[in-house]
Each structure stands twice: as structure tokens, then as C-alpha cells.
C-alpha positions as CSV (number, residue, x, y, z in Angstrom):
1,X,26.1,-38.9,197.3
2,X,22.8,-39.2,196.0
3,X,21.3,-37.5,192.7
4,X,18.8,-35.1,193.1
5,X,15.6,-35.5,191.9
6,X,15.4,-33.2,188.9
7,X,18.9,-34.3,187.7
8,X,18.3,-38.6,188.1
9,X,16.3,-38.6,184.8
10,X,19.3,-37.4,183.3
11,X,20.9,-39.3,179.7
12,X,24.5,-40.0,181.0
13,X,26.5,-42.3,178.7
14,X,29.4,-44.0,179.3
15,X,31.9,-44.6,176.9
16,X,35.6,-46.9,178.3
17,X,36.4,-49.9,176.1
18,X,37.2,-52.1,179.4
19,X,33.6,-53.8,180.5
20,X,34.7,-53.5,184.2
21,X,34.8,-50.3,183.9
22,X,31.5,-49.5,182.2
23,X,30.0,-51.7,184.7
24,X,31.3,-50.1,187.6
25,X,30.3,-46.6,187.1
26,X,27.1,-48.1,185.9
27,X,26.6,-49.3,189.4
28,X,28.4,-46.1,191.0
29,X,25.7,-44.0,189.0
30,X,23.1,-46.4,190.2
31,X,23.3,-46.2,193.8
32,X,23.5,-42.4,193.5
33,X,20.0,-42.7,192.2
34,X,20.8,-41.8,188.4
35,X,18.5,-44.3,186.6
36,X,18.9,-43.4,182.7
37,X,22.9,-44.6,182.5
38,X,24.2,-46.2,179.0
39,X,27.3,-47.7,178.1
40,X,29.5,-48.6,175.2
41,X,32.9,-50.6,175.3
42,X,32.8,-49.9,171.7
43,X,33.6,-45.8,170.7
44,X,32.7,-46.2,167.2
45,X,29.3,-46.3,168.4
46,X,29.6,-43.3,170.4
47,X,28.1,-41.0,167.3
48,X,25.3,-43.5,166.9
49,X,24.7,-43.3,170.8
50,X,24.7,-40.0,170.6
51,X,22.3,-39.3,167.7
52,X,19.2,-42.6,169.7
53,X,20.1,-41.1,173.6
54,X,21.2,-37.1,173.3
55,X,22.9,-38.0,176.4
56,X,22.8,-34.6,179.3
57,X,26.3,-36.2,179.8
58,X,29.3,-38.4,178.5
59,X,31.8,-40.3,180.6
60,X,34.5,-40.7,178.1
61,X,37.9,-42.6,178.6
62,X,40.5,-42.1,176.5
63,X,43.0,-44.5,175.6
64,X,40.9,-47.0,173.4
65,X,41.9,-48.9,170.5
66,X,40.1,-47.9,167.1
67,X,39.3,-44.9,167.9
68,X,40.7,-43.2,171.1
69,X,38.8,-40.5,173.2
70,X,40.2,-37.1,171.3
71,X,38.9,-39.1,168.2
72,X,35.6,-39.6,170.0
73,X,35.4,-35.9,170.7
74,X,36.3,-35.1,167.2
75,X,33.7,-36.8,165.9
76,X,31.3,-35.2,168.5
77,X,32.4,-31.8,167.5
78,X,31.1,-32.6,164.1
79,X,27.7,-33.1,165.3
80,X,26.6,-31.0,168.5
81,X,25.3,-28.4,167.5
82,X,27.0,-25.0,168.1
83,X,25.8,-23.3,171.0
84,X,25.0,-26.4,172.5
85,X,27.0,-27.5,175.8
86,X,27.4,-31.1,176.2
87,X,29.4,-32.0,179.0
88,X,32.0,-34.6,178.3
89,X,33.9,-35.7,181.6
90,X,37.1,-37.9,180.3
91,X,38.0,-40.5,182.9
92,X,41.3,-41.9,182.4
93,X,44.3,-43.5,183.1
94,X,46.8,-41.0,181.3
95,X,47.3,-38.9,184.3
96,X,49.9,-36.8,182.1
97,X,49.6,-33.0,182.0
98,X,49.4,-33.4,178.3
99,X,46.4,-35.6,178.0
100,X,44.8,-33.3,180.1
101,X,45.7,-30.0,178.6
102,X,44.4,-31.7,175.1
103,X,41.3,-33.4,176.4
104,X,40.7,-29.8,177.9
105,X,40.8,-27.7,175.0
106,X,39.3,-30.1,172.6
107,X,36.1,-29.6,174.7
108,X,36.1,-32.0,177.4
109,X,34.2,-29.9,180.8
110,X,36.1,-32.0,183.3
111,X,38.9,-34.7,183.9
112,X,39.5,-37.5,186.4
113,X,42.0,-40.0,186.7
114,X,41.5,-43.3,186.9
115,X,41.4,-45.2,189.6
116,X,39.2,-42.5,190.7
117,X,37.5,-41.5,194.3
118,X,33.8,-42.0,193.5
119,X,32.3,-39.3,195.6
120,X,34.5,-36.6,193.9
121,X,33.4,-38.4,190.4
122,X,29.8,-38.0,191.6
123,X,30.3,-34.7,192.7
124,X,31.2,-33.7,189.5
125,X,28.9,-35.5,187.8
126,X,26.4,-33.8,189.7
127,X,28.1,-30.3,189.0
128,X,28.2,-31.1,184.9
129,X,24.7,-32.5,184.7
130,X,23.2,-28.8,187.5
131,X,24.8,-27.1,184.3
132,X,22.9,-29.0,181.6
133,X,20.3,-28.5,183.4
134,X,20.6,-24.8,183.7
135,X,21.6,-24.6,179.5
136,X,18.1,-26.6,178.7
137,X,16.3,-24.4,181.0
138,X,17.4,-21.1,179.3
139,X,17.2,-23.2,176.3
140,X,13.6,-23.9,176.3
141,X,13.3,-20.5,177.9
142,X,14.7,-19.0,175.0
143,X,12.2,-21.2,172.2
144,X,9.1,-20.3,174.6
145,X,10.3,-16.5,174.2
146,X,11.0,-17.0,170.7
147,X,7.7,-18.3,169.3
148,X,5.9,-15.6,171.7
149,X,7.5,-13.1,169.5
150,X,7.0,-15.0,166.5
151,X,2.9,-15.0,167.2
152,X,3.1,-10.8,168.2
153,X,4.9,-10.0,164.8
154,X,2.7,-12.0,162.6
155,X,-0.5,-10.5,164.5
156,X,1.3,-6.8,164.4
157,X,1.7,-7.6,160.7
158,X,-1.8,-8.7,160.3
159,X,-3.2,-6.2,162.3
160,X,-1.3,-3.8,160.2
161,X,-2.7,-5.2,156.9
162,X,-5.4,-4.5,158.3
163,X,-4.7,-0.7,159.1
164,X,-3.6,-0.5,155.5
165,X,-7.0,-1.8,154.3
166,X,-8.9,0.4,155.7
167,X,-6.9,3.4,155.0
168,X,-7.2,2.2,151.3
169,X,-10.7,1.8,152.1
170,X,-10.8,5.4,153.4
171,X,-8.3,7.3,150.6
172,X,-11.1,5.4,147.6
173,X,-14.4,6.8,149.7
174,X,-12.9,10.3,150.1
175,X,-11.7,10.2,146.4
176,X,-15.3,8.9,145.7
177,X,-16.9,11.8,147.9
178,X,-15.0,14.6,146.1
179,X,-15.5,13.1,142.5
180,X,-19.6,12.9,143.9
181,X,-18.8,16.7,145.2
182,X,-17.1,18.2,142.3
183,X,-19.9,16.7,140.3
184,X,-22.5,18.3,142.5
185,X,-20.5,22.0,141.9
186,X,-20.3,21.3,138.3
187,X,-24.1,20.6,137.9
188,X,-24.9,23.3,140.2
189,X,-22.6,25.8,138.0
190,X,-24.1,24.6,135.4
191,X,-27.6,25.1,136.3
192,X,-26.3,28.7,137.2
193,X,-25.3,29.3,134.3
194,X,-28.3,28.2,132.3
195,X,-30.8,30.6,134.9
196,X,-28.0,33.3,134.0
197,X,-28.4,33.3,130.3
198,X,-32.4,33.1,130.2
């Protein structure tokens, strides 16, 4: 099951505080072609991890000492932004309905079992990471769209000022005109008069 070529570049980090197991989904990952793969048998540095790598993807297990994976997803929580989807597939050994229910609604996007088949957990892998992919792509989309309309509302509002500007322009000449013309009547009236009376 190998990774596509748009998706291999993709952050994925790995978070299981058994070393075999980081190591062996850092080889699984390899051979699938996914060449940007991190991991950490330590979750406390999970947030750290997080904030250096902004991982497309986290392979989180969660029965850890310290701090367990619904800890690690906590602290997560914290610091994605909102609006922002991070997949987080937990890979675990508590098969129970309950850890999956909870891992589920606390924000996890998918959950395996360990041991695990490792072309299903490639599969969705690949699945989780088409998604991030999509979200970035609207993402950007949506920034590209955004500053457009940023530039056409400051150059409506200049052009504007500039509308404004010369209608000021144009009230003060007309004002100036008639003042010039009622000048002009008054002198000529004047001069009327003055032929009138002699």
C-alpha cells in the first residue's frame, strides 16, 4: 500500500510510549513511501512536537504512563486552533467499547487496535491524511480568496476617496462659479442702475 505522491510529504507523528512500537510503524510508514514520520515514546512532548512539526497527522496510543492518550488529546484541544481538523488515529491495545466511544468523542478521527493489520492501518492513514489534504486545500483556497477581497475593498475605498474628492472638488468650483455669477449680476444691475438714474 503505497502513499501517493501528494500525500508522502505529509507531517505524521507518532506518539506510543513502547519504542517497538514507534519503530515499527516508523518502518510500516516507510515502506508505504511516507518519508516525513516522527516519533515520541515520551507524550509530554507531544504539545512541543506539535507546536516544531504541525504534524498532517497523529498516531496516538493510549494507555501511557504520565500522561495517557485522552490526556494527550486534552492538551491538543487546548492548542489547535478551532476550525482546524487534525486527524488523530489512536492505536491501542484497549479494545474496550468504552475507550473507543471516549477516544471518539474527545476528537480522535479513527481507532485501531493493536496488534493491528497494517494494510487496513495504511489504508486509513491514507484516508485521514486525503482529508488533510482536502482541509489545507480549501484552507489556502479560502486565504487566497480572502486577501483578493481584501485588495478590491481597499481599492473600492480608495477609488471612492477619490470620487468624493472630486465631487468636493466639483460642489467648491460650482459654488465658486455662482459667487463669480452673482457678482457679475450684481455689477451689471448696478451699472443699470447708475445709466438709469443719469
Amino acid at each position: 500500500m503505497q502513499a501517493n505522491e501528494r500525500l508522502a510529504e505529509a507531517r505524521i507523528l507518532i506518539v506510543d510510549d513502547q519504542e517497538a512500537n514507534v519503530r515499527l510503524l516508523e518502518r510500516v510508514l516507510g515502506r508505504a513511501g511516507y518519508s516525513n514520520v516522527a516519533g515520541t515514546t515520551d507524550p509530554t512532548s507531544v504539545i512541543s512536537m506539535y507546536l516544531d512539526r504541525e504534524p498532517d497527522l497523529i498516531v496516538l496510543d493510549l494507555l501511557m504512563p504520565v500522561l495517557d492518550g485522552y490526556g494527550v488529546m486534552q492538551e491538543l484541544a487546548r492548542r489547535i486552533p478551532p476550525g482546524t481538523y487534525l486527524p488523530i488515529l489512536v492505536l491501542t491495545a484497549d479494545a474496550t467499547p468504552e475507550a473507543r466511544t471516549r477516544a471518539l468523542s474527545m476528537g480522535a478521527r479513527d481507532f485501531l487496535t493493536k496488534p493491528f493489520d497494517q494494510d487496513e492501518a495504511l489504508l486509513r492513514i491514507r484516508n485521514l491524511l486525503e482529508t488533510r489534504s482536502l482541509f489545507v486545500q480549501l484552507r489556502d483556497q479560502n486565504d487566497v480568496l480572502e486577501e483578493r477581497v481584501r485588495r478590491r475593498t481597499a481599492d473600492l475605498e480608495r477609488r471612492l476617496e477619490q470620487v468624493s474628492t472630486s465631487a468636493e472638488h466639483r460642489r467648491v468650483l460650482l459654488a465658486h462659479m455662482a459667487e463669480v455669477q452673482r457678482r457679475a449680476e450684481a455689477e451689471a444691475d448696478a451699472v443699470g442702475a447708475g445709466e438709469a438714474t443719469s
